[in-house]
N, CA, C and O of each residue as an XYZ file, in Angstrom:
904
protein
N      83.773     22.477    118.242
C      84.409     21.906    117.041
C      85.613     22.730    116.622
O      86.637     22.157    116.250
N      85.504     24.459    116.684
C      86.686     24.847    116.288
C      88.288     24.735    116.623
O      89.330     24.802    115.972
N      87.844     24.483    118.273
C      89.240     23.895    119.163
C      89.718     22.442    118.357
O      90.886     22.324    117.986
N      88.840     21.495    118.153
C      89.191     20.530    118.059
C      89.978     20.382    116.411
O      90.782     19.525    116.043
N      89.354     21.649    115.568
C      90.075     21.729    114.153
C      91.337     22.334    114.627
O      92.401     22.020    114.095
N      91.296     22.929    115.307
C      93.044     23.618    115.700
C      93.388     22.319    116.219
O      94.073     21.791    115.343
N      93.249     21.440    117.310
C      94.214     20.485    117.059
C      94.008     19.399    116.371
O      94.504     18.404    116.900
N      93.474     19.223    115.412
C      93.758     18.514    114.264
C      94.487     19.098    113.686
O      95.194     18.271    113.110
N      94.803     20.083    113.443
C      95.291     20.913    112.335
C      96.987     20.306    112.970
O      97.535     19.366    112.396
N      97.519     20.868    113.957
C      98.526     20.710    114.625
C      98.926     18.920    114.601
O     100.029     18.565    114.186
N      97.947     17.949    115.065
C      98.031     16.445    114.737
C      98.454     15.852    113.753
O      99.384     15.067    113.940
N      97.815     16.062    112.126
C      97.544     15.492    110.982
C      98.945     15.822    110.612
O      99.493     16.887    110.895
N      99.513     14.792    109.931
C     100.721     14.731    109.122
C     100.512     13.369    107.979
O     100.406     12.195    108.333
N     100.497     13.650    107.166
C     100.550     12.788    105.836
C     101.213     11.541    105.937
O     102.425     11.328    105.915
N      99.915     10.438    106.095
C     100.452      8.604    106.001
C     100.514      8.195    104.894
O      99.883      8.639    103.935
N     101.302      7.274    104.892
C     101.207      6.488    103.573
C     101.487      5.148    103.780
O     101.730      4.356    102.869
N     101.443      4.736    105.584
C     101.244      3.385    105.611
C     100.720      3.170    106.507
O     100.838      3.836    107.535
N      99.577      1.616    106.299
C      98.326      1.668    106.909
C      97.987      0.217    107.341
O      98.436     -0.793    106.799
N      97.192      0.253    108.318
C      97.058     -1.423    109.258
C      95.504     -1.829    108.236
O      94.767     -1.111    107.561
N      95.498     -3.537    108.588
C      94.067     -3.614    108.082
C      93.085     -3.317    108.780
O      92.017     -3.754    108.352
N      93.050     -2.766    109.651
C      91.540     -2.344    110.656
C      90.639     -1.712    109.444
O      91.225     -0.949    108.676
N      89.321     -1.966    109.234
C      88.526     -1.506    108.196
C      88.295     -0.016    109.086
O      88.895      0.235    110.131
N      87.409      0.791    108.504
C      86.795      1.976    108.705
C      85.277      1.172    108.816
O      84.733      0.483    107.952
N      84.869      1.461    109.987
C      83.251      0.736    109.720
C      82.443      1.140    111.262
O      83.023      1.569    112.260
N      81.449      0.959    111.174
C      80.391      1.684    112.616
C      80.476      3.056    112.048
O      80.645      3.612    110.963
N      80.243      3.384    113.534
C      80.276      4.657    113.460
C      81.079      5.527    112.780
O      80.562      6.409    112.094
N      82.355      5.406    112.872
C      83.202      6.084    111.980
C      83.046      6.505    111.052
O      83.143      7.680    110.696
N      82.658      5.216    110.259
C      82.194      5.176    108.463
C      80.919      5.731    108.396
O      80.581      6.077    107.264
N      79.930      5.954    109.502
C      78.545      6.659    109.168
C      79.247      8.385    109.277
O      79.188      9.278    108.433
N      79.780      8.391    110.408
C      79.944      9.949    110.318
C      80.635     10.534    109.334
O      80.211     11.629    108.964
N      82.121      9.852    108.517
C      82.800     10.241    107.629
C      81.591     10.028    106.340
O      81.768     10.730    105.345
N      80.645      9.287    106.342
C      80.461      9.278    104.911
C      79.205     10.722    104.929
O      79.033     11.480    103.974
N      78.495     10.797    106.211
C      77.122     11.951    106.290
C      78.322     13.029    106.075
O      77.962     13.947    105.338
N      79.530     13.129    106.497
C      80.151     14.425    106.138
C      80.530     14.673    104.812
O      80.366     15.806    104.358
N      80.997     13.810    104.146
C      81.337     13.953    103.121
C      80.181     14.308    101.780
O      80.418     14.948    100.756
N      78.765     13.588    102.241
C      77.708     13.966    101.432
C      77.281     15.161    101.855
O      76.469     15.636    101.061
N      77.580     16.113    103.150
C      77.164     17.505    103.154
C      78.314     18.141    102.710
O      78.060     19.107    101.991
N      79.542     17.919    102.903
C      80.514     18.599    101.725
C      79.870     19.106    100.049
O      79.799     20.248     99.593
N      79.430     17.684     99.351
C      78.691     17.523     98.625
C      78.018     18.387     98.156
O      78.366     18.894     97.090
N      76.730     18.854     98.886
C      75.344     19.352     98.697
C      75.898     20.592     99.006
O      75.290     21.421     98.328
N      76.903     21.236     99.814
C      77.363     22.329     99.773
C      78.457     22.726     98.781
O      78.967     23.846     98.799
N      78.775     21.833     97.975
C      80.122     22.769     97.051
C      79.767     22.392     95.880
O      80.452     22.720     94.911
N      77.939     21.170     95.648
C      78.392     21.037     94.268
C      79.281     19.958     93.893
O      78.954     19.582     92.767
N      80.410     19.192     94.410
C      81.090     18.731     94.161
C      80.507     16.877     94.159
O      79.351     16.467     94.263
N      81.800     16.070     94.001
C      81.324     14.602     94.239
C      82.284     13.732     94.760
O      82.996     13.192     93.913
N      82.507     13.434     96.015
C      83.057     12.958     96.642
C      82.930     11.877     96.827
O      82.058     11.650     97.666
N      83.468     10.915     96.375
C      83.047      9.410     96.579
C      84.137      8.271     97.772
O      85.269      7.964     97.398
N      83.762      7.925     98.725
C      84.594      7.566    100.091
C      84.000      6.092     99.065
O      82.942      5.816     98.500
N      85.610      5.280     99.263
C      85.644      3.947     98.475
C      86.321      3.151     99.424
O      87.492      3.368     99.734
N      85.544      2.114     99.965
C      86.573      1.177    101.363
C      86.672     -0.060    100.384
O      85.968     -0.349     99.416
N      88.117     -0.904    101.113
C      88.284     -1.920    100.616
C      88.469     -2.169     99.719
O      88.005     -3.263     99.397
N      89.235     -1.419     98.670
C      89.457     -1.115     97.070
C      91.290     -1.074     97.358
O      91.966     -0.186     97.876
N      91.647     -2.229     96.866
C      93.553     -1.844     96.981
C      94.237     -2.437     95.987
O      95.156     -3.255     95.953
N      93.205     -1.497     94.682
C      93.986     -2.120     93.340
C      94.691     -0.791     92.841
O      95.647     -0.807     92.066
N      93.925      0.770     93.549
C      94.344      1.815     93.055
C      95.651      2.340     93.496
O      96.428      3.071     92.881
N      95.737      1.886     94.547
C      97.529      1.726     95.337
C      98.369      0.702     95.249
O      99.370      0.593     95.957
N      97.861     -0.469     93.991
C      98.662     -1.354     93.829
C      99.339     -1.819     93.082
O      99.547     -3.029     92.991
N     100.016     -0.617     92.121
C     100.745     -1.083     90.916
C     102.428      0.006     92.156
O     102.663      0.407     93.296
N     103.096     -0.078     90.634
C     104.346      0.556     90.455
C     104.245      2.135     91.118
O     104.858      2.595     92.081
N     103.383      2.685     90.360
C     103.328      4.325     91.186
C     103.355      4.328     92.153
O     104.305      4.955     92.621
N     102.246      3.571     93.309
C     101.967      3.229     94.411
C     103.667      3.036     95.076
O     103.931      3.814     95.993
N     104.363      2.425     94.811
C     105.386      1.746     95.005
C     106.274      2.990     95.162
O     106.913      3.322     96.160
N     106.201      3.487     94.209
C     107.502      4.854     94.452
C     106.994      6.019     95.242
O     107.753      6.909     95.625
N     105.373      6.011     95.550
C     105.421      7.149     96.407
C     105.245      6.328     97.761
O     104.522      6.722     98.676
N     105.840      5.372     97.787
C     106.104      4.760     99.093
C     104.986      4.159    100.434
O     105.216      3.738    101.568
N     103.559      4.397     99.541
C     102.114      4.215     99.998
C     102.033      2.473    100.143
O     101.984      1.705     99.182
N     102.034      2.136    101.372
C     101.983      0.544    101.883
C     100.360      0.250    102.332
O      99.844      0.825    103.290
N      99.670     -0.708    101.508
C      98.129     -1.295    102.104
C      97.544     -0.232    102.375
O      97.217      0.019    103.534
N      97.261      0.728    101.206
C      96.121      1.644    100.988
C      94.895      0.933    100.756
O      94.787      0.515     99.604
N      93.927      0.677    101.544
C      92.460      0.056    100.834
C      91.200      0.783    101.052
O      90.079      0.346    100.791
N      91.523      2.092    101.624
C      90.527      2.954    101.503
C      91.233      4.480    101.047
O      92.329      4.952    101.349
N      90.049      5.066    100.137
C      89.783      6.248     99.425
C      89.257      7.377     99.206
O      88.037      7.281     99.073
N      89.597      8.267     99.123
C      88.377      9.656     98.814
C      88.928     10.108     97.298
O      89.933     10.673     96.867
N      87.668      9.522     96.717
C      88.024     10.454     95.120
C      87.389     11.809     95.321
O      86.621     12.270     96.165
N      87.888     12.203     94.421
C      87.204     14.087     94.703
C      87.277     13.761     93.419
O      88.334     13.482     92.853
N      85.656     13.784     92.644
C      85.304     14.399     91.959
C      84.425     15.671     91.373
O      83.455     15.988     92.061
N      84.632     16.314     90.353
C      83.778     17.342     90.239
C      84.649     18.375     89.084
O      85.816     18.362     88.694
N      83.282     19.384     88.718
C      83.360     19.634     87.319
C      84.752     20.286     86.989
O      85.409     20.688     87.950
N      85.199     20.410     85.883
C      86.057     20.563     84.853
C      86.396     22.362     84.872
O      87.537     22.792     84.707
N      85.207     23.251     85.097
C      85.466     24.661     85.084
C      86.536     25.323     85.928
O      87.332     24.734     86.658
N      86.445     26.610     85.730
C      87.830     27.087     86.400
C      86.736     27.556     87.808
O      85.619     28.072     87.826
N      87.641     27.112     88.872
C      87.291     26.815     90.486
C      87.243     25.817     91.019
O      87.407     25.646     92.228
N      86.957     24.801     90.014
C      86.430     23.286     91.128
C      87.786     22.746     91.541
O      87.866     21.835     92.364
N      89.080     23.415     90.858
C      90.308     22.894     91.714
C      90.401     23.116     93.676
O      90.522     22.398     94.669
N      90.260     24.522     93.355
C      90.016     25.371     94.182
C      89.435     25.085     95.558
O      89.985     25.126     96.659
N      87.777     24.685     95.110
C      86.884     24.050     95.952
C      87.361     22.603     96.327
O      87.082     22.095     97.413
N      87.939     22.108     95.567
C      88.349     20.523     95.949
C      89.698     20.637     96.725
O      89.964     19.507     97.133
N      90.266     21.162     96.946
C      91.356     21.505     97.895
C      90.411     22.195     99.204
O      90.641     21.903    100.378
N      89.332     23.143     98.788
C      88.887     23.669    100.517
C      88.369     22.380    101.370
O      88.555     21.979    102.519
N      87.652     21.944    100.278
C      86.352     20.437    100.567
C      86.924     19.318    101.225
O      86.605     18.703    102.242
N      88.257     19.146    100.037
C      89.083     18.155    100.489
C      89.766     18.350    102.006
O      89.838     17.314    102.667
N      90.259     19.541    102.604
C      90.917     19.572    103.375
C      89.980     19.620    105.006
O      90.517     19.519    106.108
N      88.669     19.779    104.782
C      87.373     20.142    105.723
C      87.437     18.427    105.834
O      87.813     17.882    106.871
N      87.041     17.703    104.688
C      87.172     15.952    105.312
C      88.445     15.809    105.884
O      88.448     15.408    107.048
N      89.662     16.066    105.287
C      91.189     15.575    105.678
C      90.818     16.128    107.510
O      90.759     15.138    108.239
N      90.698     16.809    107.895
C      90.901     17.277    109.297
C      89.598     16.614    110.176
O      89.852     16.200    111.307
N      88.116     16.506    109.623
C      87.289     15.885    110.090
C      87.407     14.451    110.523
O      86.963     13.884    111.522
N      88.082     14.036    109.566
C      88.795     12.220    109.220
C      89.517     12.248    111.002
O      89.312     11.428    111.896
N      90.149     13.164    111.027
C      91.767     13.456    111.781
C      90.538     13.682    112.881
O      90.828     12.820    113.711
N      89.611     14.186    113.261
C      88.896     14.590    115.120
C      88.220     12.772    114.907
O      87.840     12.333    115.992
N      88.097     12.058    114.071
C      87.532     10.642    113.965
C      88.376      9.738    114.326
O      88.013      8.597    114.613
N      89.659     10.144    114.358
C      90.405      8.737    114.938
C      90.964      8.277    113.438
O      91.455      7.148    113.453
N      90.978      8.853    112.326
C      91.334      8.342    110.963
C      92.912      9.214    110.368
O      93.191     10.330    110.805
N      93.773      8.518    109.381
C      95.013      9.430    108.929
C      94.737      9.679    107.570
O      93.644      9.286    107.163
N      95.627     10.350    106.640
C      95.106     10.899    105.514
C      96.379     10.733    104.923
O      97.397     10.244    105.412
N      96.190     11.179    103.875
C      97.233     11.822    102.794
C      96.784     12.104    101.486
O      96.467     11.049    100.936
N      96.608     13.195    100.681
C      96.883     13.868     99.708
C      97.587     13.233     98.311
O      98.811     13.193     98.188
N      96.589     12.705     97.197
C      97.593     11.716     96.574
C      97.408     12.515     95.374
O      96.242     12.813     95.116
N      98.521     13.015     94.412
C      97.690     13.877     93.562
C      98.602     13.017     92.464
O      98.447     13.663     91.428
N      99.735     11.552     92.070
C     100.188     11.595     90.708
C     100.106      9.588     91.249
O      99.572      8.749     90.523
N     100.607      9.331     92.293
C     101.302      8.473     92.354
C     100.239      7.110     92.914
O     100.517      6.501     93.947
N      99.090      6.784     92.117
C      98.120      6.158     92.188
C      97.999      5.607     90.675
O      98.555      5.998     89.649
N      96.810      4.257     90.960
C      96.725      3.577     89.044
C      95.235      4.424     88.809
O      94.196      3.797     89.012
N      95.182      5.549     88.470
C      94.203      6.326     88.160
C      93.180      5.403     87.296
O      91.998      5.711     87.447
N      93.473      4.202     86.319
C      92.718      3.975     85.818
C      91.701      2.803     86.188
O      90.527      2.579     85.893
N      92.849      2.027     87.113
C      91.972      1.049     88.608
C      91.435      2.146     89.898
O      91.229      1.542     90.951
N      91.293      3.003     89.932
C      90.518      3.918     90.755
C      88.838      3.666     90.539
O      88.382      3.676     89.396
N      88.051      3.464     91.592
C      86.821      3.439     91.426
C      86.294      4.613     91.543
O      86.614      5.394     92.439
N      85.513      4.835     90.736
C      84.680      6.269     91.170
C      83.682      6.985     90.130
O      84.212      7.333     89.075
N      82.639      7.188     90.248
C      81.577      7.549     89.036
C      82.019      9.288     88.842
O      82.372     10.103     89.693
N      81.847      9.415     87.508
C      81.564     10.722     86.906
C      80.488     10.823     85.471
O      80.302     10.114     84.482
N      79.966     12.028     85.956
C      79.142     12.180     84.610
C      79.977     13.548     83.587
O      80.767     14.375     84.043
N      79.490     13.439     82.081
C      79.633     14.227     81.099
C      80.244     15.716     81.844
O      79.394     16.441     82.361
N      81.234     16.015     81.876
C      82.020     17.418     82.137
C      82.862     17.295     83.709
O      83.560     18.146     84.260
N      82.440     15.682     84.243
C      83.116     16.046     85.616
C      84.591     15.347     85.311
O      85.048     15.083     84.199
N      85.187     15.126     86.561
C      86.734     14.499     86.280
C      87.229     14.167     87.890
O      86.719     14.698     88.876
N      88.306     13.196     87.922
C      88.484     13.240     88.841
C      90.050     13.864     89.420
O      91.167     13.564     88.998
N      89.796     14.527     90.184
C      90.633     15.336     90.371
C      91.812     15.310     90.836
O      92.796     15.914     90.407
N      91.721     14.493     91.872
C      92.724     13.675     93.027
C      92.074     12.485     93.694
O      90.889     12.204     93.515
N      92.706     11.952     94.294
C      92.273     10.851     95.684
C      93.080     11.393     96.765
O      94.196     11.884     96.600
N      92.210     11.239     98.365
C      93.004     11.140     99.433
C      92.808      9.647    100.036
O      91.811      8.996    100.347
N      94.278      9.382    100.063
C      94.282      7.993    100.887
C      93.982      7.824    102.293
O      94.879      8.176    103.058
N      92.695      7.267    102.911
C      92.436      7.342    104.539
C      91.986      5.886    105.132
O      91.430      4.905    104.640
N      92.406      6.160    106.201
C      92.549      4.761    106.846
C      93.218      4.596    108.774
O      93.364      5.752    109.172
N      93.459      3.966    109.480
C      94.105      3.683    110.171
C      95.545      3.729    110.235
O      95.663      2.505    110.299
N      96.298      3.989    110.257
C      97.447      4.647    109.899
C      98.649      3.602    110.710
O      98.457      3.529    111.924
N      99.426      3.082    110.368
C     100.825      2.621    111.172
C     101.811      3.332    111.991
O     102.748      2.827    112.610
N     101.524      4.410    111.928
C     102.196      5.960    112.808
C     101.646      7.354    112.629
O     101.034      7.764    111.643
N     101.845      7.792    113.345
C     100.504      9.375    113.222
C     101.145     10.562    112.424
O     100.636     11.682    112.469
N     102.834     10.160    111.328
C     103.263     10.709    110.667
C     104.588     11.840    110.841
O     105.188     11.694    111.906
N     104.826     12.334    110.435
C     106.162     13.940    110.809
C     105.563     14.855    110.065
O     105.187     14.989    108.900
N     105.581     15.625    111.355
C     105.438     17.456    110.891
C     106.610     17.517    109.206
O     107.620     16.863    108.945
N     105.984     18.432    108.509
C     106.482     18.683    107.162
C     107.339     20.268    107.541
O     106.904     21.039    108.396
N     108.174     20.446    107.004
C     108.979     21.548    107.468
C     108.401     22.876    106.890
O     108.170     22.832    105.681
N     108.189     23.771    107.377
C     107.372     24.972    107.490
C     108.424     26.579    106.421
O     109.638     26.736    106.552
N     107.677     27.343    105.650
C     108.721     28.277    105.780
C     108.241     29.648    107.076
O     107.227     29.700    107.773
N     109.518     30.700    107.000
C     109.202     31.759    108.143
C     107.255     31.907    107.539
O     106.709     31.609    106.477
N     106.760     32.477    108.783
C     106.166     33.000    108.041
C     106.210     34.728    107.310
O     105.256     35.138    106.649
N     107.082     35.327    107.489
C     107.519     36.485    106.621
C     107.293     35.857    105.064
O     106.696     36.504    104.204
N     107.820     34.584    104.832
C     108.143     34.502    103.128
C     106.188     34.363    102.717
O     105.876     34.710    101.578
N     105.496     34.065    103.291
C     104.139     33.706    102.527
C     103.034     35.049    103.146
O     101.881     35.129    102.721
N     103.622     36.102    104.246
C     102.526     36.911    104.112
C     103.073     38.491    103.405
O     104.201     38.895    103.121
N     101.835     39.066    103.297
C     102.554     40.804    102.791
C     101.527     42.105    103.311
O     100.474     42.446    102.773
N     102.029     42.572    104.246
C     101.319     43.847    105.302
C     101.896     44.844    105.052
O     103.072     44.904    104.690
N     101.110     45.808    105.219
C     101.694     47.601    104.981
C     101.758     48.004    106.846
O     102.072     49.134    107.222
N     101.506     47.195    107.552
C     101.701     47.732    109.149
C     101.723     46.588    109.722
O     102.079     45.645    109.015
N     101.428     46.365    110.873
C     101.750     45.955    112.142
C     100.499     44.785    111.595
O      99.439     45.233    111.159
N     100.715     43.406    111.659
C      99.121     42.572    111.206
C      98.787     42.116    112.375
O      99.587     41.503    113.082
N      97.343     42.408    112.777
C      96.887     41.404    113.957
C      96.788     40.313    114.163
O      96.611     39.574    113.194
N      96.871     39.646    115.740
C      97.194     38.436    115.924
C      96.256     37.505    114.962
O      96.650     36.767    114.059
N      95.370     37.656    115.246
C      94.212     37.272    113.927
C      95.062     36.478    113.185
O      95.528     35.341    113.256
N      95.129     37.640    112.291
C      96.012     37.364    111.113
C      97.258     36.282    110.839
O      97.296     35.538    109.859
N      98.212     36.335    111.832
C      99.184     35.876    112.026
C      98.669     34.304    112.959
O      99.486     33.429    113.242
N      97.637     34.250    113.209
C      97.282     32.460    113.527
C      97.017     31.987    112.276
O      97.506     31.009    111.712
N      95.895     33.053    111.748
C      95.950     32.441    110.328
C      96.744     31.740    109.549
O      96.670     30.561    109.201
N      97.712     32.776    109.240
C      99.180     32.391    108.280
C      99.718     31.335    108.857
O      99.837     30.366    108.108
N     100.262     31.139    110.477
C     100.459     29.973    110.684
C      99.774     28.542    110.814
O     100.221     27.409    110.639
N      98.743     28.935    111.120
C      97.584     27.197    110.408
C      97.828     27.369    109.266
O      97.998     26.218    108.862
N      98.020     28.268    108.130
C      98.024     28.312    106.784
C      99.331     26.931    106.649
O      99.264     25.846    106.071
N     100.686     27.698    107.626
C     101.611     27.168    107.045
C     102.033     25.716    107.418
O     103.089     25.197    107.059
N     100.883     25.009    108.338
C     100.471     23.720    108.666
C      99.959     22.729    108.038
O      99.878     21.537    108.333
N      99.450     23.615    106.696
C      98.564     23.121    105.735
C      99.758     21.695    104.790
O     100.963     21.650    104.540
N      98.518     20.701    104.521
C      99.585     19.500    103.292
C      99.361     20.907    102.126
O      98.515     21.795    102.025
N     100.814     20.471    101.242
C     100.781     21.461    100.132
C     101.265     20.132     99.039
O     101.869     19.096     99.316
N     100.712     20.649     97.656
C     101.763     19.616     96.740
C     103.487     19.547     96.989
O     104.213     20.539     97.059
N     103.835     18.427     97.077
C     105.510     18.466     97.474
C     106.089     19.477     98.373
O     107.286     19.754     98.306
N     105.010     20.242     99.510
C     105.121     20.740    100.423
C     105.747     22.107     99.549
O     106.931     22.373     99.758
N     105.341     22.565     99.036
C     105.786     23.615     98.062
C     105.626     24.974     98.821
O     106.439     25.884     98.661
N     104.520     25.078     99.674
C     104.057     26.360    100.113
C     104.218     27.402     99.152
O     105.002     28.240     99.597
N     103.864     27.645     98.198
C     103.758     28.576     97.384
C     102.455     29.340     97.133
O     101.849     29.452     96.067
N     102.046     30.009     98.736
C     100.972     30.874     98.796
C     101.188     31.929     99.319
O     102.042     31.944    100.206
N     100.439     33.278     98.930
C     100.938     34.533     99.641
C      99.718     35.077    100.009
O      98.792     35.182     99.205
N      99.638     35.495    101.379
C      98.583     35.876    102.510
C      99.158     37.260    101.939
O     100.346     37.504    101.729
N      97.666     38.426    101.657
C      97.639     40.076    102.017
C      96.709     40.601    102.796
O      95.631     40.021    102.925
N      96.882     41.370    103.215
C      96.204     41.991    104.156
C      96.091     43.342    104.033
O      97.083     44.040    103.826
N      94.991     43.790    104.136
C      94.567     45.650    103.962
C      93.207     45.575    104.807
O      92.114     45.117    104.473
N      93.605     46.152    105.974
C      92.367     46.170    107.003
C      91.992     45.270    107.446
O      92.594     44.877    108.446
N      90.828     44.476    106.958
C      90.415     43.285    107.888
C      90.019     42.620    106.693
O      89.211     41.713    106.893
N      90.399     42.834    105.344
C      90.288     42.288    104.115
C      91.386     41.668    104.065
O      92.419     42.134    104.545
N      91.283     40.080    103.244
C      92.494     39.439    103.220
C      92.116     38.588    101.754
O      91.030     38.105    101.432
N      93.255     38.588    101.088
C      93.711     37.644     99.980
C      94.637     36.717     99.756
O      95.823     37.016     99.896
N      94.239     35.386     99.354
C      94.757     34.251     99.337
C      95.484     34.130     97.622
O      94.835     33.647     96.694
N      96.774     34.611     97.475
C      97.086     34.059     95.483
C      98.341     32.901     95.911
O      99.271     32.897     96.717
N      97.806     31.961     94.906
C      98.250     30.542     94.762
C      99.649     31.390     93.810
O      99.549     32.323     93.013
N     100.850     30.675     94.248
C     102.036     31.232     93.534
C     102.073     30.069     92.074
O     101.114     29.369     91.747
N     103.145     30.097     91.505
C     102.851     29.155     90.384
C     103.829     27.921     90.581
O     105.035     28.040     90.797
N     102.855     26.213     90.432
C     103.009     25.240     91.207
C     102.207     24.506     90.447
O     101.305     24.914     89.716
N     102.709     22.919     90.719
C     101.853     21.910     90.458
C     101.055     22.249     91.189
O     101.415     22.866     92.192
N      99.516     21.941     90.937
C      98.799     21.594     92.060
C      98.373     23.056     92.725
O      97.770     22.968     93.795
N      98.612     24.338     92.229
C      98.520     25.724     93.203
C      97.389     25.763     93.648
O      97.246     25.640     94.864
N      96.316     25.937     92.846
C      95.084     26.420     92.886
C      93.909     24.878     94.211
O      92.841     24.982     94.814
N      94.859     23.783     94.074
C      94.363     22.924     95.060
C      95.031     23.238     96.657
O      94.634     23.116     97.816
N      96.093     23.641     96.067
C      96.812     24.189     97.399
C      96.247     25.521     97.971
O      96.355     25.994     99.102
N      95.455     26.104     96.585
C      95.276     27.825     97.557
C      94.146     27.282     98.191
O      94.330     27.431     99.399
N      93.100     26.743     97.994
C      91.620     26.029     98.751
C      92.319     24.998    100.022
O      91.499     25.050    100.938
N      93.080     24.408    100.297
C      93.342     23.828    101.144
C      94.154     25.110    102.295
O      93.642     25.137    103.414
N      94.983     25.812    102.130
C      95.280     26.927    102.891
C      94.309     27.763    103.418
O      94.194     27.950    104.629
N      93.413     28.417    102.351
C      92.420     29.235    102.816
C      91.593     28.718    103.550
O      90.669     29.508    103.743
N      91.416     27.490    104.219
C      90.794     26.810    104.686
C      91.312     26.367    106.636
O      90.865     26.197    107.770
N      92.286     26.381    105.977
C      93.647     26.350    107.433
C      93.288     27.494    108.061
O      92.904     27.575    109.227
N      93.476     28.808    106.905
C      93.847     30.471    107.137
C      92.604     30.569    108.271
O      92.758     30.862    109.457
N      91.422     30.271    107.648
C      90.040     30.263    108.364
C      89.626     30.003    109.872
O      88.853     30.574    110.641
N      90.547     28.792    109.983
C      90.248     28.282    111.396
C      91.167     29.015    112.351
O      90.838     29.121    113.532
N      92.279     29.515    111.910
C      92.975     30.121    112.551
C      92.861     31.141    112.911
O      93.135     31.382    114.087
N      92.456     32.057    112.133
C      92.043     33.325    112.213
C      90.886     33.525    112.314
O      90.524     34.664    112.020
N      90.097     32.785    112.648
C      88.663     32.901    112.848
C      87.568     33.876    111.470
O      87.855     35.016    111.104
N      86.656     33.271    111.061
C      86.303     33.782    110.063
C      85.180     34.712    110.229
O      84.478     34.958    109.249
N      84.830     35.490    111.858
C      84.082     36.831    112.141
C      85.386     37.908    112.271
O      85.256     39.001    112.822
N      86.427     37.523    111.789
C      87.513     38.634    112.088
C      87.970     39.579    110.348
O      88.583     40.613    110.084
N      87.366     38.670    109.646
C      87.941     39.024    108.426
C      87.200     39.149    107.365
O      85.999     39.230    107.619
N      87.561     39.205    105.979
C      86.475     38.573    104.742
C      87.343     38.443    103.370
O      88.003     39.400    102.966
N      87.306     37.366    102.770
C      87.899     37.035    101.703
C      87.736     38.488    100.383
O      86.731     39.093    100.011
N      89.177     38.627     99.980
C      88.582     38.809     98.451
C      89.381     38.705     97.363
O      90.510     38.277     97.601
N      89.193     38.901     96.533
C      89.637     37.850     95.078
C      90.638     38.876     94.157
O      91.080     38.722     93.018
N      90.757     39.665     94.851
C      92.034     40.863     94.236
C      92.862     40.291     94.860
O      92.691     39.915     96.020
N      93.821     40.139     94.252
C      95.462     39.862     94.431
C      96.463     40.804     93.907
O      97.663     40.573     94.054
C-alpha cells in the first residue's frame, strides 16, 4: 500500500469536472468501509453523499468552475481546537485512497451551497468542508510547487528521509495552493507549523500526512514545538 500512496500522491491533481458514471460496486463498498474506519479512528464524521447535485448547483459552484459534481465527502466533526487539523490528515488519507480506487477529488472549502449540502451533525459538531469525488473528465494539472528550501529549516545536512518528506509535503492540495507550511528538523524529531492562511491548520493535517508517506514514519516522530 505504501508504494501505491507514493503514486497516488504523484497522480492526484484537483477535478472539478466530472462524467455521470455513478460510484457503485465495489468501489463504493471500499470507499465507504474506509471512510467509516477513518471515523472510529479520529473521532470524526465523515459522511460520503452520492447523487446529491444541489450542493454544486447554485452560483458559487459556478465561479469555482466545478461542472456535474453529484458526489461528496462532508467532513464533519467537533468544533474544538484540532478537529481542523485532523480533518485535513483524515481528509487527505480518503483523498489519496479515492485516487489507488480509480476515483478524482478536490478539496472544496468556500465555493459550494453549504446550506443544500446534505449531511448530519449533532450539538457541538460542524461541518467543516466537502471534498468533491467522482469520475473525473481529465486526471487534472500538477499545481506549481515552491523550492523546497522556502518550506523546510535544518541546522545541518537533512537526510534523504527528510527531504522525500518535504517533497510529498510539497505535492500536497493546499488552500489556493498557498503552501504556507514550515518542515523542522532536530535529529530525527520533526515539526510541522501551519504559517498564517485561510484554511492553515487544514492544510498543516493534510501535509503532515504527505510528510509521512514520504519519509516513512519508522524514520522519525512528530512534535508539537514549533
Amino acid at each position: 500500500m505504501e508504494m501505491n500512496l507514493l503514486q497516488a500522491i504523484k497522480e492526484r491533481h484537483s477535478v472539478r469536472s466530472y462524467t455521470d458514471r455513478p460510484i457503485e460496486g465495489r468501489v463504493r463498498e471500499e470507499l465507504q468501509a474506509f471512510i467509516e474506519q477513518c471515523n472510529k479512528e479520529s473521532g470524526l464524521r465523515f459522511q460520503l453523499v452520492l447523487n446529491e447535485p444541489q450542493a454544486f448547483a447554485g452560483l458559487m459552484a459556478h465561479y469555482g468552475k466545478f461542472s456535474n459534481v453529484r458526489n461528496y465527502i462532508a467532513l464533519v466533526g467537533g468544533r474544538g481546537a484540532g478537529f481542523e487539523e485532523k480533518c485535513g490528515y483524515f481528509g487527505e488519507k480518503v483523498v489519496l485512497y479515492a485516487q489507488t480506487l480509480g476515483l478524482n477529488t478536490c478539496w472544496v472549502a468556500l465555493t459550494y451551497n453549504k446550506g443544500k449540502t446534505q449531511f448530519a451533525a449533532d450539538r457541538g459538531e460542524k461541518l467543516h468542508l466537502v471534498i468533491a469525488i467522482g469520475y473525473g473528465t481529465e486526471p487534472g494539472v500538477p499545481h506549481r510547487s515552491k523550492p523546497r528550501e522556502k518550506v523546510m529549516q535544518v541546522r545541518t545536512a537533512p537526510p534523504d528521509w527528510f527531504l522525500r518528506g518535504v517533497d510529498a509535503a510539497l505535492l500536497a492540495p493546499t488552500a489556493v495552493n498557498q503552501q504556507k507550511f514550515l518542515f523542522c528538523l532536530d535529529g530525527n524529531v520533526v515539526s510541522a507549523k501551519a504559517g498564517m492562511g485561510f484554511y492553515s491548520k487544514i492544510d498543516r493535517g493534510i501535509v503532515k500526512y504527505h510528510f509521512e508517506i514520504g519519509a516513512g514514519t519508522e524514520n522519525f516522530q512528530w512534535t508539537e514545538k514549533v
